[in-house]
N, C-alpha and C positions, 0 to 999 in steps of 0.2 A: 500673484497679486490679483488679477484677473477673477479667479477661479472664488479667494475669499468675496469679493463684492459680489458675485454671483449670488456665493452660500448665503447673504447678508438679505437678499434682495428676495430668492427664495424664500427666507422664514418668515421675512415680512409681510408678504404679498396675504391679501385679504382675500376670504372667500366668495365664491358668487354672492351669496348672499349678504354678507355683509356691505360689500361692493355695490349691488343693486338693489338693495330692500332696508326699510327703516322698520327696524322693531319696535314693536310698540306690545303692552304690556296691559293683563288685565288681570289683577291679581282678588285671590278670596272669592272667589266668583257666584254670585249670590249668595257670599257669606260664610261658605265653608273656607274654612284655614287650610290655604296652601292650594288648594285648585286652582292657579295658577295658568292661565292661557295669553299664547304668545300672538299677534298677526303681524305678519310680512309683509308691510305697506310696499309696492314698486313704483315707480314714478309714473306709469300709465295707468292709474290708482285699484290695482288691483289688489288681492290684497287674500295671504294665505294662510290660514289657522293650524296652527299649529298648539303643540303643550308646549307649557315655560318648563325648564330645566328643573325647576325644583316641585314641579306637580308629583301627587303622591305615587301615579302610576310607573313613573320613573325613575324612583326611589327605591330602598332595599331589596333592589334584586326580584324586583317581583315580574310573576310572569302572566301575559294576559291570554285569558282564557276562548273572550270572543267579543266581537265589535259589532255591533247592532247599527244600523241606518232606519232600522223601521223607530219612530217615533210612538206614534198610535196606531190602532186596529185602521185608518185612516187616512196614514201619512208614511210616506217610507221615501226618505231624500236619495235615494237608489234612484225612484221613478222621475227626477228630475230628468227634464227633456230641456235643452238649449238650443236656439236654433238664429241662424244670421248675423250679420253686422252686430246688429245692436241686443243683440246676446235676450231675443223674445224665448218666454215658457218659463225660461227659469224662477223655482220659486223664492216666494219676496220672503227672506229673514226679518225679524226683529232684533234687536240687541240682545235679548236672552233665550231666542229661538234653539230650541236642543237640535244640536245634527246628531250627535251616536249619543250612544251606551257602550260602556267600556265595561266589561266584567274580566276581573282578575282570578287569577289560578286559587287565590284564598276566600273569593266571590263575596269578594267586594263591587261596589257597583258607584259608576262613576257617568257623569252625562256631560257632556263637553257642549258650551252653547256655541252660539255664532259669536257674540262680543259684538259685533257691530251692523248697523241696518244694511240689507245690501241684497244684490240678486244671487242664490246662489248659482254659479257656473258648473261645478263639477263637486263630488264626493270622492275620495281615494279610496278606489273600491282594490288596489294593492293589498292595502292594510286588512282586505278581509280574508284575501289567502294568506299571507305572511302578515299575523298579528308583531311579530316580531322587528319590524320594518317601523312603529311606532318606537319600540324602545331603543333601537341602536342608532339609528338615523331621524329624528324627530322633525327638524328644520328640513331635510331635502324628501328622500322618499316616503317616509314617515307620516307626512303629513295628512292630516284632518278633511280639509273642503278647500274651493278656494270662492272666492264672494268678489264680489263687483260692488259697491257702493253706487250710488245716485251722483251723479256727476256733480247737483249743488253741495251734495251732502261728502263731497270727498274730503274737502279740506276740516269739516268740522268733525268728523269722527275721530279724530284723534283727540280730541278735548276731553273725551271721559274716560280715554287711555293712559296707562303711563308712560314717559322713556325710561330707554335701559339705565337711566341713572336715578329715577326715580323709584323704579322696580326694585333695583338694585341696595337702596335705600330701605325699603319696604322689607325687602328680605331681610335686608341684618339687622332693624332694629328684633326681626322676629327670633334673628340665634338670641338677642342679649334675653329676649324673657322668658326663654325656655329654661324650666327648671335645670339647675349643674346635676 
């Protein structure tokens, strides 16, 4: 008896992520269909970019070829430097500030922004040895950068995001008008 409430208790049980991070949602992202970008708001308003589930580089089996952090001849979020308490150097994003280039094994070419104003803290330079760590694990090792918001500006960046029910929404009215 014991042993069922266990197994019950196990399936149930919610991941770190879900447990500790509110997903929020930025879908069509500067208009292209289906780019699709996920962050990971946590309660000490940090906050971790990630791809949404149904972005195209995550779809049909496809494989990435190579992950770019240099922006311009200029700018390479690589050379982000952070230093102290209050997280000084890191550079300042905008909302549609590019962190990578994603090029796929069919080179196609794809540039993932920030979504939200914010300092950035760190880039997932992982993902640039193992490109493969994007597609299998997206939300944990996977991930993109991670960003700090403005401490005024933490609670209202969610206002131009979606939730996952919103998102969720957005996605399926997109299955109903795709051609049968």
């Amino acid at each position: 008896m014991d042993t069922t409430k266990q197994e019950d208790t196990d399936t149930k049980a919610p991941s770190v992520i879900d447990r500790y991070y509110t997903r929020w949602y930025r879908a069509d992202m500067k208009g292209k269909p289906c780019e699709d970008h996920c962050i990971l708001q946590h309660s000490n308003r940090i906050c971790v970019l990630t791809l949404a589930e149904t972005h195209p580089v995550l779809q049909n089996g496809r494989r990435i070829k190579s992950i770019n952090y240099q922006i311009s001849d200029h700018c390479s979020r690589l050379n982000n430097k952070v230093s102290g308490k209050s997280k000084r150097g890191g550079q300042f994003l905008t909302d549609f500030a590019p962190l990578c280039r994603i090029t796929c094994s069919d080179e196609t070419e794809y540039t993932v922004y920030s979504c939200i104003r914010g300092r950035l803290l760190e880039v997932n330079e992982n993902i640039l040895e193992t490109p493969n760590l994007l597609l299998e694990k997206p939300s944990t090792e996977g991930y993109i950068a991670v960003i700090l918001p403005k401490f005024e500006e933490s609670k209202s960046i969610t206002e131009s995001l979606l939730s996952r029910e919103e998102f969720e929404g957005v996605v399926s009215k997109r299955g109903q008008s795709e051609p049968s």
